[in-house]
N, C-alpha and C positions, 0 to 999 in steps of 0.2 A: 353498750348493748348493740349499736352500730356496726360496731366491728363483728360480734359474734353474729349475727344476723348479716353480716355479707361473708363470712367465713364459713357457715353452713352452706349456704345458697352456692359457693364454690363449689363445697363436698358435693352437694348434690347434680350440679351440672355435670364434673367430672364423670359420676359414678355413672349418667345415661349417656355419657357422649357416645360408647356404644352399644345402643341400646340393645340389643340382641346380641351380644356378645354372651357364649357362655350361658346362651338358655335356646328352646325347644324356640322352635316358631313353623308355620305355615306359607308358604306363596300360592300362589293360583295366578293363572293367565291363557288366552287365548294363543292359538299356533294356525301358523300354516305351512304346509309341508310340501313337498315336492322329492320326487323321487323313479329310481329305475328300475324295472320288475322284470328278473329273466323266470320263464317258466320253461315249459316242457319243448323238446323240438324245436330249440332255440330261438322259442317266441317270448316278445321281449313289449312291455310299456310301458311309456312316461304317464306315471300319477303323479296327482294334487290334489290334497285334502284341508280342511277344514277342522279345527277342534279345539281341547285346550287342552292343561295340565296342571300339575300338583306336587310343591317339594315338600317334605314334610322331615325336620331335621334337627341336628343342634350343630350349634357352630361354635368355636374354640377362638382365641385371636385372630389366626388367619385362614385355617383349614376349616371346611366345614363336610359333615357326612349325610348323605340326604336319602328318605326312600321317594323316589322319583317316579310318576306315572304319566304315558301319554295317550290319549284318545284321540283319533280324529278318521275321517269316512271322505268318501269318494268316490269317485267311478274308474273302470277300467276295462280296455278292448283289445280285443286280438290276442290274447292268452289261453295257452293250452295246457291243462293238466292234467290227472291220471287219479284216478279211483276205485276201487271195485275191479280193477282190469278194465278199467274202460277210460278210452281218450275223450277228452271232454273240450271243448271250445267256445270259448263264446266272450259275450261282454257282458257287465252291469254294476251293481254296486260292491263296495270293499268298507269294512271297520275296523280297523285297527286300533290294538290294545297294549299297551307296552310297561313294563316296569321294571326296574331294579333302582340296588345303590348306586349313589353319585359321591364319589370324595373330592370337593371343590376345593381351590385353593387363592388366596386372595391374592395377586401381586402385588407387594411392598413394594410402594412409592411410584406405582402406576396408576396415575387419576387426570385422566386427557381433561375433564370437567370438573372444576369448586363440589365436592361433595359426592362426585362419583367414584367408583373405583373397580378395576378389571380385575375377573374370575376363572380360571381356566376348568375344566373338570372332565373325570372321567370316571369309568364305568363298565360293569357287564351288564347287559340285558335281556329280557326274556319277555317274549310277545305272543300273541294272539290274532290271526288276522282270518276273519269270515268272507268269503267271497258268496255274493248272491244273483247268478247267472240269470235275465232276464230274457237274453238271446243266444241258444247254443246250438252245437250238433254236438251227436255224441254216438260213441262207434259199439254203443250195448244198448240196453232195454230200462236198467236199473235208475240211473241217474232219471229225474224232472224237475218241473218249478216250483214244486214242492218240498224243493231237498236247498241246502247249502255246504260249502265247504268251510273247511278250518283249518289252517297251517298255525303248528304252535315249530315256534319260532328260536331262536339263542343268538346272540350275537354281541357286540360293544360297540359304546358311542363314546365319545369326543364332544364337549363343548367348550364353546368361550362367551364373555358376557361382559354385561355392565350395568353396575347396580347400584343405588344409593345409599349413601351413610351417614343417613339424619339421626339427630340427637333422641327421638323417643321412636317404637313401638308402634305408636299410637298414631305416627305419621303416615306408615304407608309406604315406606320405599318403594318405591316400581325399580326395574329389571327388563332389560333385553336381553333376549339369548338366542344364540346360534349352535344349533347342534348336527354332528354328521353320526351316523351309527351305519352300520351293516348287519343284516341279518341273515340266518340263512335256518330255512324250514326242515327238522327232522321227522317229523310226524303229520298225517293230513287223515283225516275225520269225514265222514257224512252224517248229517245230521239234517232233521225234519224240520222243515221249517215252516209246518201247516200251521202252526200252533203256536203264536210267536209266547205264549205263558208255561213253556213247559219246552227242557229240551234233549230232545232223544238221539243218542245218536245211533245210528244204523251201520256205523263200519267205523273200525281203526286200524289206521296199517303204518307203518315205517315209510318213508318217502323215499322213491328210489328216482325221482328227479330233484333236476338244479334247480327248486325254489329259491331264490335270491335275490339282495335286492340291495342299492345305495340310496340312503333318506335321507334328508335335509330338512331343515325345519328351522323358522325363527319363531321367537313365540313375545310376546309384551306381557308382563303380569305386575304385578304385587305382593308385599307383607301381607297377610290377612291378619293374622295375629301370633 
């Protein structure tokens, strides 16, 4: 009885050693970002934002495929952009929205730490970023502080990481990750921003400046489930 009762108890440890192998699961973690922002008239600023993120996936032995999102907000000065035919200038706040697939890939027999192991991954991307000018000049009538912008965005990222590979689910693995993406803005919007429960926009046009930008980002999270 002995025997069969440590010869289950095998079966069963085997079967979680990994545990998320070959099924759905969840991450979440906080980021912080940093990055280079060219705009119009080769005005150009260093941001840094604050936010978190979300991988939502299934993973296989060692590939895993992910839908990937990230949020994070900030401020930003001395950028110039274009709307309505009008040059617009100024500083204030930035949100940034980002998502697509991630095809991550484990490295066989790369684990610098007992229980961790490195991830490489990559990606197209597609973003959202609102800019809301609290200090501007503007070379029309149209634009006020009552309005915001909106660059919807395209681009791909690169990441690399390190993750844990405990025996249940139910543990938690946490994750560091390092991501580089580039983005570059085809579309910019005007939109009302009286009214933050409802959103209107006022103008859509094709961008015929160099919105662009290099972002960096580490981020800490966890399994959630």
């Amino acid at each position: 009885m002995r025997v069969l009762f440590t010869i289950a108890t095998l079966i069963l440890l085997s079967s979680s050693a990994h545990a998320f192998r070959y099924k759905l699961s969840l991450r979440g973690g906080i980021s912080q970002s940093w990055g280079d922002i060219n705009a119009l008239e080769g005005t150009e600023d260093e941001m840094h934002g604050t936010g978190f993120n979300t991988h939502f996936g299934y993973k296989w032995k060692y590939f895993e495929i992910t839908l990937s999102s990230y949020i994070y907000w900030g401020s930003i000065e001395g950028l110039t952009f274009k709307a309505r035919n009008e040059t617009i200038n100024g500083e204030g706040t930035f949100r940034h929205v980002s998502f697509g697939p991630l095809l991550r890939y484990q490295l066989r027999g790369v684990q610098p730490v007992k229980d961790w192991f490195m991830f490489i991954g990559i990606g197209p991307v597609w973003s959202l970023q609102t800019v809301k000018l609290d200090k501007f000049s503007s070379t029309g009538p149209l634009y006020n502080k009552k309005q915001k912008l909106t660059f919807e965005s395209t681009g791909g990222s690169f990441v690399f990481g390190f993750e844990e590979d405990l025996a249940y689910k139910e543990m938690h693995p946490v994750f560091i990750e390092f991501m580089y993406s580039y983005k570059k803005s085809n579309k910019v919007s005007v939109v009302d921003a009286s009214d933050f429960t409802e959103t209107n926009v006022l103008a859509t046009q094709e961008t015929d400046q160099d919105l662009s930008g290099h972002f960096y980002m580490v981020s800490i999270g966890m399994l959630l489930f």
